[in-house]
C-alpha positions as CSV (number, residue, x, y, z in Angstrom):
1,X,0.0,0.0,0.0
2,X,1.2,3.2,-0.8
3,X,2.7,5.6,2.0
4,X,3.5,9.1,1.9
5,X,6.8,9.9,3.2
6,X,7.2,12.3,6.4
7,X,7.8,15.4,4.1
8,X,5.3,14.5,1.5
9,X,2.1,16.9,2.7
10,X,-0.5,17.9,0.7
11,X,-2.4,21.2,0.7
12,X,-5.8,19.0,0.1
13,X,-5.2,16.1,2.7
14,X,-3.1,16.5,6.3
15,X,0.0,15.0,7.2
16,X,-0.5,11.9,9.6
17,X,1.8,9.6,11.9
18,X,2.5,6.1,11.9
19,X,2.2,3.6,14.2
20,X,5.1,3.8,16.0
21,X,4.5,7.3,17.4
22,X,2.3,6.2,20.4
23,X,3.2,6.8,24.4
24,X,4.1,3.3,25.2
25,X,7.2,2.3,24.0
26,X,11.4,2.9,24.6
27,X,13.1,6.6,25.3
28,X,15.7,8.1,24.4
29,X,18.7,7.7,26.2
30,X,19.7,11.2,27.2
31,X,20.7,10.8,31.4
32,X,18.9,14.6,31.8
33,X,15.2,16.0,31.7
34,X,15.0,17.9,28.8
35,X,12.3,20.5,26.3
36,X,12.5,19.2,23.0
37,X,13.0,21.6,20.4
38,X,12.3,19.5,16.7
39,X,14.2,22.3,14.4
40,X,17.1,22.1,11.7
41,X,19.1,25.3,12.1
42,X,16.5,28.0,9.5
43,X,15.3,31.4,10.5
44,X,11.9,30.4,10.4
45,X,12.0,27.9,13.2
46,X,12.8,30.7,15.5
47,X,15.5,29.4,17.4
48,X,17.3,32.3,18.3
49,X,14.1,33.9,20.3
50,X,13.5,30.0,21.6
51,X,16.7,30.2,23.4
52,X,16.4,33.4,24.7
53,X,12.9,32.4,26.5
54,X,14.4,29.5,27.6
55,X,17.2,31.6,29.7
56,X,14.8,33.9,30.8
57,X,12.4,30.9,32.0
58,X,11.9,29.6,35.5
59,X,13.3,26.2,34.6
60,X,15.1,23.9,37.2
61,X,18.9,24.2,36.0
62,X,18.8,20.4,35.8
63,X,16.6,20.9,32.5
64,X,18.0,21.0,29.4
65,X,16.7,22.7,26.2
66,X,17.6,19.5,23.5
67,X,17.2,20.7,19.6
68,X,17.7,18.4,16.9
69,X,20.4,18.5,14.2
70,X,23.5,19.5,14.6
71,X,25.1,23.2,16.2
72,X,25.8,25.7,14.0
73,X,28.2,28.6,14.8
74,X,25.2,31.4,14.8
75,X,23.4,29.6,17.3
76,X,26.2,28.6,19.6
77,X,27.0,32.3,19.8
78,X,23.0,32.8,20.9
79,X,23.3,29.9,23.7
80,X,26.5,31.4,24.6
81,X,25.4,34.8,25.2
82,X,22.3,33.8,27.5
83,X,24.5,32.2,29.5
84,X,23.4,28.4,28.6
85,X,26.3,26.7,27.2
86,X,25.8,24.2,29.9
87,X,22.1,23.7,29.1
88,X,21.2,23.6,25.0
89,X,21.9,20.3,23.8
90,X,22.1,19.3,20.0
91,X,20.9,15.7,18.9
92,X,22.9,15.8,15.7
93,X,21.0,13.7,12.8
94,X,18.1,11.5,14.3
95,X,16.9,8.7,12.5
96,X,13.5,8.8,12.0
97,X,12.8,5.3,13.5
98,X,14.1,7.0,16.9
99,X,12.1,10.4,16.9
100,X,9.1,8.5,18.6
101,X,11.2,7.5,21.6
102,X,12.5,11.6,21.9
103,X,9.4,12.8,22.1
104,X,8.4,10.2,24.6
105,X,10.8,11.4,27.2
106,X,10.7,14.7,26.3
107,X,8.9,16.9,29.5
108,X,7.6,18.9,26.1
109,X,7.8,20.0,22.7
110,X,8.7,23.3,21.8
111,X,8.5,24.5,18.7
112,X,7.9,28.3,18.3
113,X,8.5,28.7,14.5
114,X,7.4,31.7,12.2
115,X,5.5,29.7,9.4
116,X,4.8,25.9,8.8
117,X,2.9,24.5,6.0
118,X,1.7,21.7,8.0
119,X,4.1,21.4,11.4
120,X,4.1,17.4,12.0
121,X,6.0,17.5,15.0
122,X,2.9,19.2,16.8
123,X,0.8,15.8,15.8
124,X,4.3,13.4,16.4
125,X,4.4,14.7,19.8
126,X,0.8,14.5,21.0
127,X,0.8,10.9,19.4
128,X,3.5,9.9,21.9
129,X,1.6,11.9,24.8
130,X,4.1,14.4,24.9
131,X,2.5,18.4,25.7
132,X,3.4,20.9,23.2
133,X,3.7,24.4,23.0
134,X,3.2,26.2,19.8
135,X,3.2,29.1,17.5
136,X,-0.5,30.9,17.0
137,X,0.3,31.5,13.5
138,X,-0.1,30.0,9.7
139,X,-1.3,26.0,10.0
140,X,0.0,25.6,14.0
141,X,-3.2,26.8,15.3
142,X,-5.5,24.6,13.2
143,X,-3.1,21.8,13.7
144,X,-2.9,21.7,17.4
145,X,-6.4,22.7,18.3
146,X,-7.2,23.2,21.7
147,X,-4.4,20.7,22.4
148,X,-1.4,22.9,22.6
149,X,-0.5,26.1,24.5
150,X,-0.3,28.9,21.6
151,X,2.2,31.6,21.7
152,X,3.1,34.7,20.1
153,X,6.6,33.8,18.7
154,X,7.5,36.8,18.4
155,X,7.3,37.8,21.9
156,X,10.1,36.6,24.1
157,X,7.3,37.3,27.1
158,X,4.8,35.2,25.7
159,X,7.3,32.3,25.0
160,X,8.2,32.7,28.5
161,X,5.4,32.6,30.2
162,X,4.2,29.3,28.5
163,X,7.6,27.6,29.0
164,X,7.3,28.5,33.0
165,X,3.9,27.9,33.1
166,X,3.8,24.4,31.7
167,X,7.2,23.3,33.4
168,X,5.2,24.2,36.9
169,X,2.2,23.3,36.3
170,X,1.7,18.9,36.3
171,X,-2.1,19.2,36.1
172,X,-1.9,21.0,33.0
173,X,0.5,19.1,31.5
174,X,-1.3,16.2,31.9
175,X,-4.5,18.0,30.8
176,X,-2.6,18.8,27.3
177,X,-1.1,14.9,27.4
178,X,-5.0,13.6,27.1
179,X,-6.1,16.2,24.7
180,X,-3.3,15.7,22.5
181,X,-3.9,11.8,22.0
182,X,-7.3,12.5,21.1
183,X,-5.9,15.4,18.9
184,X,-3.1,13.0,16.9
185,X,-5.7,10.3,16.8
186,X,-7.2,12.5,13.8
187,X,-4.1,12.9,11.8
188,X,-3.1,9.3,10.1
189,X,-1.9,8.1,6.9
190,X,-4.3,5.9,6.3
191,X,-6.9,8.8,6.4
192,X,-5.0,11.0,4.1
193,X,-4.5,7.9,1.5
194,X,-8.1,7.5,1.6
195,X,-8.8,11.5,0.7
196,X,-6.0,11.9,-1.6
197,X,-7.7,8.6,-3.4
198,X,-11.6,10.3,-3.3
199,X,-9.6,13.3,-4.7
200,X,-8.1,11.4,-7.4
201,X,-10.8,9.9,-8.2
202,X,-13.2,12.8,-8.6
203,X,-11.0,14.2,-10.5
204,X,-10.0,12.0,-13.0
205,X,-13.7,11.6,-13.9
């Protein structure tokens, strides 16, 4: 049976998750609690302003701030200046069959960017019961629903706030844990294969 690949999303049926992003299952091996930032190093993923909330969070210093993908020098220089060289930690390249069991152990996902045609990891994280916090712009809002804390990413208060808030806060977390498997449990590929085929076929008439 045809499967779409993780990057293949249509503007006519959503992205979904496989099977193997689900809350039961192995972590990832990191010896530290971490916020899991899902990001590759572009402007629009915002990194630069997700570091700076993170310093200006209250955060217990045994946290760690974990982004995937490798450093780059522009972004070291932002950790560096806030004062968190101890506390950002880069994944380097993470094979997909391993993202499930990140986002499991992750205390949240992060993921503050600008613009997103889609923004899987919103879905890939709820799927594994992990809380997210988002931006309120371009598909994140629709995507997440009233499963995610929305933020202005813009604003280094707003970002702030949310990142304190959720840390302290266990109820809501869990809250956003249960509302987010009943959010991801919308979003599959075998739903989208099945609208992209009515689509197909209505149109090929």
């Amino acid at each position: 049976m045809l499967r779409p690949t993780r990057q293949a999303c249509s503007r006519i049926a959503s992205c979904g998750v496989g099977s193997a992003y689900r809350p039961d299952g192995e972590s990832y091996g990191f010896p530290f609690p971490y916020i899991l930032c899902v990001s590759n190093r572009k402007p629009h993923k915002n990194e630069f302003r997700a570091v700076e909330a993170f310093a200006h969070s209250r955060v217990p210093t045994e946290v760690k701030l974990v982004f995937t993908g490798r450093p780059a020098p522009a972004i070291v220089a932002c950790i560096a200046k806030n004062g968190l060289t101890e506390r950002v930690h880069f994944t380097g390249v993470v094979a997909e069959s391993e993202l499930p069991s990140l986002y499991r152990k992750a205390i949240f996902l992060f993921f503050p960017s600008l613009y997103e045609g889609f923004g899987l990891p919103i879905v890939e994280a709820m799927a594994c019961g992990t809380p997210v916090i988002t931006s309120d712009v371009t598909a994140m809002p629709e995507i997440a629903g009233d499963a995610a804390l929305l933020v202005d990413p813009t604003s280094i208060e707003s970002m702030t706030k949310a990142i304190t808030g959720l840390m302290e806060d266990g109820s809501l977390r869990e809250e956003l844990r249960a509302k987010g498997l009943a959010r991801a449990a919308k979003f599959s590929w075998t739903t989208t294969i099945a609208t992209v085929r009515k689509l197909l076929i209505a149109h090929s008439g």
